[in-house]
N, C-alpha and C positions, 0 to 999 in steps of 0.2 A: 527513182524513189530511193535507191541506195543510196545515193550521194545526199541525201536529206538524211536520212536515220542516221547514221554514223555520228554528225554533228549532234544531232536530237540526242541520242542516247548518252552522248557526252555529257551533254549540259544536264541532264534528267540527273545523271548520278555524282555531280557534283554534290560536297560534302552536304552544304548549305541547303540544297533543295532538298536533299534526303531527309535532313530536319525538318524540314516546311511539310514535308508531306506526313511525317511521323505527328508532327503537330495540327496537319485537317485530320488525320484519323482520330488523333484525341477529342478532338472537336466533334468529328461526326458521332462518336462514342454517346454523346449529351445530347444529342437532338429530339430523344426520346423524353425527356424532360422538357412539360411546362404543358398549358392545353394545348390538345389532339386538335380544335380547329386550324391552329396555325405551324404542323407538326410538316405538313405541304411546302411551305411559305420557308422554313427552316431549311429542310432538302433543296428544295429551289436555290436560295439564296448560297449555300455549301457548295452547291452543283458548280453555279454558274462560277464562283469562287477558282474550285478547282481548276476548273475547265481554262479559266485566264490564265493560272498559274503556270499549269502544263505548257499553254502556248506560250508561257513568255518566257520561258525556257530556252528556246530555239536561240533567240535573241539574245546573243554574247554579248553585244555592245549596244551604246543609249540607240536608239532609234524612234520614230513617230510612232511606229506598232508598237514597241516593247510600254513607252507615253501611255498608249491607249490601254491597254491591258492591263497596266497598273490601277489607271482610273476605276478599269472596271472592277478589280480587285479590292479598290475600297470603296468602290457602293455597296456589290456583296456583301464584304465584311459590316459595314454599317447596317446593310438591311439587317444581316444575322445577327447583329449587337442587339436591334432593337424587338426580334418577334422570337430571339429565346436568351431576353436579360434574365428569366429564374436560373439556368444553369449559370451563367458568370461566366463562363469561359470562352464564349465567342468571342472577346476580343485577343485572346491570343491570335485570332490572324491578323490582326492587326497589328502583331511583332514580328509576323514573317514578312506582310507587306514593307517594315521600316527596312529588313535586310536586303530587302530586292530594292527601294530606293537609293539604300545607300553605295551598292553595286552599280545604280545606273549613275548618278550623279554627286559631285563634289559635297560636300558636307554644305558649304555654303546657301545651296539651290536644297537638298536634301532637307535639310533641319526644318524651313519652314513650311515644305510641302505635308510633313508629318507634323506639325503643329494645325496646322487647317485642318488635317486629318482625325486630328484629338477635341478640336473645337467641335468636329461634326460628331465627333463619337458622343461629347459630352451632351450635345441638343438630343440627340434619338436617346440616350437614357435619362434624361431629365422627363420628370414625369412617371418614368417607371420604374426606376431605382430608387431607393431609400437614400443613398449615397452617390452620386452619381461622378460629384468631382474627387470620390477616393478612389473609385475606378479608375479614373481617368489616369489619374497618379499615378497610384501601382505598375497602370502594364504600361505605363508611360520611362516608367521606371526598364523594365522590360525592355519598350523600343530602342532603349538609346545603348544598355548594354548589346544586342542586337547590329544597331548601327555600328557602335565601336568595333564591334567582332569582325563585321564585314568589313569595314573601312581599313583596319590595320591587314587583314587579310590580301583585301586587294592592290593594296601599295604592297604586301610583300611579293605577291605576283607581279607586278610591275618591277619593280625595283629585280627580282628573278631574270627577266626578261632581259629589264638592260643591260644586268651582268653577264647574260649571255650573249650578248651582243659585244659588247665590251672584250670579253674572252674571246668570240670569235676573230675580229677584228685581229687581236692582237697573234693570236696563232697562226692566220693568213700573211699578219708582218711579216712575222720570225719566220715562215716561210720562206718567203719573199725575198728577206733580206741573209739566212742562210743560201742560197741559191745564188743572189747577189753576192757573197764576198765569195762563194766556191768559181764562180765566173769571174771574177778580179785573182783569183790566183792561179787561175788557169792562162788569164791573159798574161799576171807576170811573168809566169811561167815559160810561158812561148816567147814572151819578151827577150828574157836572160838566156833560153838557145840559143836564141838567134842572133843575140849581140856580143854574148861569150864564146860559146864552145862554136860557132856559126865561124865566127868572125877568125879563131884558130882555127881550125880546121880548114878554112881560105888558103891562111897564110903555109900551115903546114904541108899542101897538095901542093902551093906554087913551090915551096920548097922543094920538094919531092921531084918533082917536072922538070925544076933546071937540073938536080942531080941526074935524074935517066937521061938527059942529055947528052952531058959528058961521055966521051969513048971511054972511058974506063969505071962506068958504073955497073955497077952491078944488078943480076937478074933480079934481086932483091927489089930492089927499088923500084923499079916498074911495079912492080906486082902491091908496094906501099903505096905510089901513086895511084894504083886502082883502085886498092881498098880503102881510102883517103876519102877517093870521091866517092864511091859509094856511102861510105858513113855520111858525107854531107848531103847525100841528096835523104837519105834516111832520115837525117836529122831534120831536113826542110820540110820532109811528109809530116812526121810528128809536130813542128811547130804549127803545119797547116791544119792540122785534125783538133788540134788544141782552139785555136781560134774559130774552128767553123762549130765546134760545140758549145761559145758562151753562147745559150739562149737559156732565159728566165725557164723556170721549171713551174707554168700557170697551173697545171693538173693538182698539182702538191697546194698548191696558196688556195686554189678555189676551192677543195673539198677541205681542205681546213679551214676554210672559213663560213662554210655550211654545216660543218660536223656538229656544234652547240645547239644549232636549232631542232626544236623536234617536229617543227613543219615548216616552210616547205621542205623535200629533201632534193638535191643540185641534180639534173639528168645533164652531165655536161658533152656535147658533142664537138670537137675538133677536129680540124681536117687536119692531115699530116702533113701539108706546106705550112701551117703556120710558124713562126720564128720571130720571135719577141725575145729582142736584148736590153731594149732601151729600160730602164729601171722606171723611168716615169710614165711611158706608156701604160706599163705591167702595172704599176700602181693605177693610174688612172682609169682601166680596165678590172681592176680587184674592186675600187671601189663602186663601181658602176652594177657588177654585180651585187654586192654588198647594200646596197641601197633598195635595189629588188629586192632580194630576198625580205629584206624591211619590209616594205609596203606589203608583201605575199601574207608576210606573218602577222601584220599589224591589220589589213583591211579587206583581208577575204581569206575564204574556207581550202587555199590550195592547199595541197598536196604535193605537187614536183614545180620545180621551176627549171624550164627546160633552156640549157645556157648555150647557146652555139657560137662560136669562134672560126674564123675565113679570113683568109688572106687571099687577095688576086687583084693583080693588076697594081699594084705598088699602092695598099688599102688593109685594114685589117678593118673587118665586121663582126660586129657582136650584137647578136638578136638574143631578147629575153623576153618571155614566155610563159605564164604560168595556166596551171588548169583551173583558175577559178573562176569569177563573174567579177565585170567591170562597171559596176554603177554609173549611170551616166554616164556622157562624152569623159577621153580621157585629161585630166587635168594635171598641171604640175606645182605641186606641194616647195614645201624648202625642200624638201631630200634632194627632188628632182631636178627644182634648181641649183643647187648645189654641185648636181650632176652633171646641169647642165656644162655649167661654169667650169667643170672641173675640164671638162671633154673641148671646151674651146680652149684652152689655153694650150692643149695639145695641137689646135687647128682641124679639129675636127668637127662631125655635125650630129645632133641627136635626133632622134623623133620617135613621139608618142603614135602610137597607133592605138585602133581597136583591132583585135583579132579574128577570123572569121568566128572561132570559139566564143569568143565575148570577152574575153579575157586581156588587159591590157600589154601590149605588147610594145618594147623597146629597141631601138635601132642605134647602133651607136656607131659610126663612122671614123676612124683614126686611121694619117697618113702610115705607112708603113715605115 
């Protein structure tokens, strides 16, 4: 039951639905207005109102429930139009309903769903309004300021989202590619030891070697020839410490590349054999989480996306993981394919799973 409230109470206190509901109280405020036979029929019809309202809440995205609940929202409101037209102001639910369609669907589908919606309003007060297509006008007037509000609204949430993505993305690069040129100058580095002061210090020990030779060298020189090769073998350690350290620095590029989102957040698990130098693996693998975390944020209620990384057996594994629910068998979207595509040109293998949790689960297979 937790994991249901948390979302419910989110969506309840969105800004939008706080209006909607400030606008049934105004409403319920008038119900007391018009004859007491039909004072039942008012309540009833307000109730059932509400009651859709609330549950359509839950539902962040278009869905067949969220469909339904709308509909029922504007029979209510139409009955309420019609058994308390003395007050006039039952159709303002009929400004909250254009804001919840315009959140569900494009303007396109949107506009004429509220035009039927206006047709019917006008039938139930024909006959019992004096004006009935100035009504209609007026809060018509209404809906579409309404619709505007949401519609720009929701494209700036969207438009939000992909800048955050956008951003993420880009700070996983610079990661990525900070790390990458700190592993190119580590390897020049070990390069120039070993070709420069490597390659003298050969030459200066053979020198050294034929002088202690000689009967008339001196104690000295022995003891330069010792200390010769010792500096070279020093120097061999430090070129080898230099080279066994270029590996890609993933911990840094993964969590900045989850930092921008506010859901899911990265549980990344690594085992400490793993060792990723290759630049294009490391990207192929950035992007592969990258694309999760997509779908996590874009089509379910998670919370963590748990990222695990393995290497054994000349193989790197990357399972991902999240705690949400998986509608239906798992399918693959562009992202996916995209992913797919991206992981075979490494020669590697994908697969979609379902998880025992329900939750969609990804396997991703790259040689080492």
């Amino acid at each position: 039951m937790q994991a249901l409230s948390t979302p419910y109470w989110r969506g309840l206190l969105h800004p939008l639905n706080l209006a909607g509901l400030l606008t049934w109280l105004a409403v319920a405020s008038t119900l007391r207005f018009g004859p007491d036979a039909l004072v039942p029929w008012r309540w009833a019809c307000a109730l059932l109102f509400l009651a859709a309202f609330l549950a359509a809440t839950v539902y962040d995205r278009p869905s067949w429930q969220r469909s339904l609940l709308l509909v029922i929202e504007a029979a209510a409101a139409l009955g309420l139009v019609r058994v308390a037209a003395v007050s006039g102001v039952a159709p303002a639910l009929l400004v909250m309903l254009a804001a919840q369609v315009a959140s569900s669907w494009a303007p396109r589908t949107a506009l004429p769903l509220m035009l039927v919606v206006n047709i019917g309003m006008y039938l139930v007060l024909h006959g019992v309004h004096e004006h009935p297509l100035l009504v209609v006008l007026i809060f018509a007037g209404f809906q579409a300021f309404a619709m505007l509000t949401t519609h720009y609204a929701r494209s700036a949430e969207q438009a939000r989202d992909r800048l955050a993505l956008v951003n993420a993305d880009l700070l996983a690069t610079r990661a990525l590619l900070a790390e990458s040129s700190r592993d190119a100058e580590r390897l020049r580095l070990s390069r120039d030891l070993h070709d420069v002061a490597g390659h003298k210090l050969t030459a200066l020990r053979l020198q050294l070697r034929a002088l202690a030779g000689r009967t008339d060298a001196l104690p000295e020189l022995a003891l330069c020839e010792q200390l010769s090769a010792e500096l070279l073998g020093d120097l061999r350690a430090v070129v080898q410490r230099l080279r066994d350290s270029g590996q890609l620095d993933m911990d840094t590029a993964l969590h900045a590349l989850a930092a921008p989102l506010p859901r899911p957040r990265l549980q990344l698990h690594r085992d400490d054999g793993v060792h990723i130098a290759d630049t294009a693996k490391a990207e192929t693998l950035l992007r592969c989480v990258q694309e999760a975390l997509t779908n996590s944020a874009r089509h379910s209620d998670a919370k963590v996306l748990h990222v695990h990384l393995q290497q054994a057996d000349g193989s790197l594994s990357l399972t991902l993981e999240d705690d949400g629910q998986l509608r239906g068998p798992p399918r693959a979207g562009n992202g996916l394919t995209g992913m797919r595509e991206r992981v075979d040109e490494q020669g590697g293998s994908l697969q979609l799973l379902r998880a025992a949790s329900g939750a969609l689960q990804i396997r991703v297979e790259l040689p080492a």
